[in-house]
C-alpha positions in Angstrom: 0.0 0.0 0.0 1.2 3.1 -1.0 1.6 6.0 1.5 -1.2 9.2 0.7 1.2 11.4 3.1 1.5 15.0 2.2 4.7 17.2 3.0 4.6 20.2 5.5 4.8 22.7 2.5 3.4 25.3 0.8 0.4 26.0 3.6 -0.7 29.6 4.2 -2.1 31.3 6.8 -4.6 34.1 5.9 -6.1 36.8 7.2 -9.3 38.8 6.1 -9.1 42.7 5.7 -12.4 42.9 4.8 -12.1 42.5 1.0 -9.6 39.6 0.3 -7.5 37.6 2.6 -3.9 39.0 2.7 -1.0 36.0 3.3 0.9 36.1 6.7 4.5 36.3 5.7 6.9 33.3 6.5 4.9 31.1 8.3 7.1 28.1 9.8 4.3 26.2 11.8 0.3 26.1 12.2 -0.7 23.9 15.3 -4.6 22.8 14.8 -5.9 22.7 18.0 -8.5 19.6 17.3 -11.7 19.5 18.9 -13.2 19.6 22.3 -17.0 18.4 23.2 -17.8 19.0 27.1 -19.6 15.8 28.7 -22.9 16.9 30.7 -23.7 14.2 33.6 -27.1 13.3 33.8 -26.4 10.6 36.2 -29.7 10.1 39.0 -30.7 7.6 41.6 -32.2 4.6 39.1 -29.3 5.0 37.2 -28.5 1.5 35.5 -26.0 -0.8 36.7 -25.0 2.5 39.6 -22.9 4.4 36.5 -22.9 7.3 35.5 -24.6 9.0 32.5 -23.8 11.4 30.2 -24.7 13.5 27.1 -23.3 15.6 24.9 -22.8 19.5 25.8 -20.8 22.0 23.5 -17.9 21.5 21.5 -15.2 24.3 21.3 -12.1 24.1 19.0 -9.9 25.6 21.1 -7.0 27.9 20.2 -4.8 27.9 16.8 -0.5 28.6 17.1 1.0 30.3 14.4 4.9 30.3 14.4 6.6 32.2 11.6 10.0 34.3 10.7 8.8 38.1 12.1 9.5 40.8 9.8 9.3 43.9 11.5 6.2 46.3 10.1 4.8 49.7 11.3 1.8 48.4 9.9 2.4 44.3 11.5 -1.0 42.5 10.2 -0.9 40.2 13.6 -1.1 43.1 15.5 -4.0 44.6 13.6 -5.9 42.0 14.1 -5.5 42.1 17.9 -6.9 45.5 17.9 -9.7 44.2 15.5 -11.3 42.1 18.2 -12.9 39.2 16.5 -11.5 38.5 13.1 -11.7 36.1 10.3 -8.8 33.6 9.3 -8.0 30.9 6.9 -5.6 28.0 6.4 -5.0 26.5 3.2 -3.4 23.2 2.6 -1.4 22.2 -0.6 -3.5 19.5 -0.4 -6.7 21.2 -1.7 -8.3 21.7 1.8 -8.8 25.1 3.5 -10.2 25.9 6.8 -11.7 29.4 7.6 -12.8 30.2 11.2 -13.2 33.4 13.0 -11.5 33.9 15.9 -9.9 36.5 18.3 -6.0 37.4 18.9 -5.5 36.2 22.4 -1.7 36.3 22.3 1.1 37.9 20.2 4.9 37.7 20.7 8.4 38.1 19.0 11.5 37.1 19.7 14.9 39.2 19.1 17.8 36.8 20.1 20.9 37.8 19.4 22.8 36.4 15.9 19.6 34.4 15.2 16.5 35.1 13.3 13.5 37.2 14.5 10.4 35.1 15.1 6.7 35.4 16.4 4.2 33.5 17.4 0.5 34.1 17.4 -2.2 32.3 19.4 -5.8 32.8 17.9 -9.0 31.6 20.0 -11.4 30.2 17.9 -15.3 31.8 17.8 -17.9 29.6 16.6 -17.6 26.5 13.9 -14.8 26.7 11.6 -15.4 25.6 7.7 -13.5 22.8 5.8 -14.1 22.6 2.5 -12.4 22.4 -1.0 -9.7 24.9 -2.3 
């Protein structure tokens, strides 16, 4: 069988100005946070067999990490979108896959060490349910 793998490459990470979706520059990793659904106990006194019960409460899909090579810009589009408040995002594969969510800037930091590179990382919270679909 023939592996259907598909190289950490060529991904973007997007964000909407309101007309288009302008590329963050450099990006060097996306973490996906996955999905979380909160379990609700129901359990009560006839309960069978004396365990507990449960049903499904809300999902959330936690918080996105964006690492990337930071060029520094008067006008830094990470930043903006801090001071936006809610905003809306997108991550395209090479794949053909793209995933747009909205979500709100809950951290943004650089780092200037000596002889190395400049780097940032951005946390985003995710707001609601993101979209998968074709590119």
């Amino acid at each position: 069988m023939t592996s259907t793998a598909v190289l950490g490459y060529n991904v973007d990470f997007s964000i909407y100005n309101g007309s288009a979706y302008v590329q963050v520059a450099e990006v060097t990793n996306i973490t996906w946070p996955g999905y979380k659904r909160d379990a609700i106990e129901v359990t009560y006194m006839d309960s069978a067999s004396q365990f507990r019960e449960y049903i499904a409460g809300l999902m959330d899909a936690g918080e996105v990490s964006v690492e990337m090579n930071w060029v520094p810009s008067a006008t830094d589009p990470i930043l903006a979108a801090m001071t936006a408040g809610v905003g809306q995002f997108k991550i395209q594969y090479a794949g053909g896959v793209n995933i747009v969510f909205k979500a709100v800037v809950t951290g943004w930091s650089t780092q200037s060490p000596l002889g190395e590179k400049l780097s940032g990382t951005a946390t985003f919270k995710l707001s609601g349910v993101p979209t998968w679909a074709a590119s």
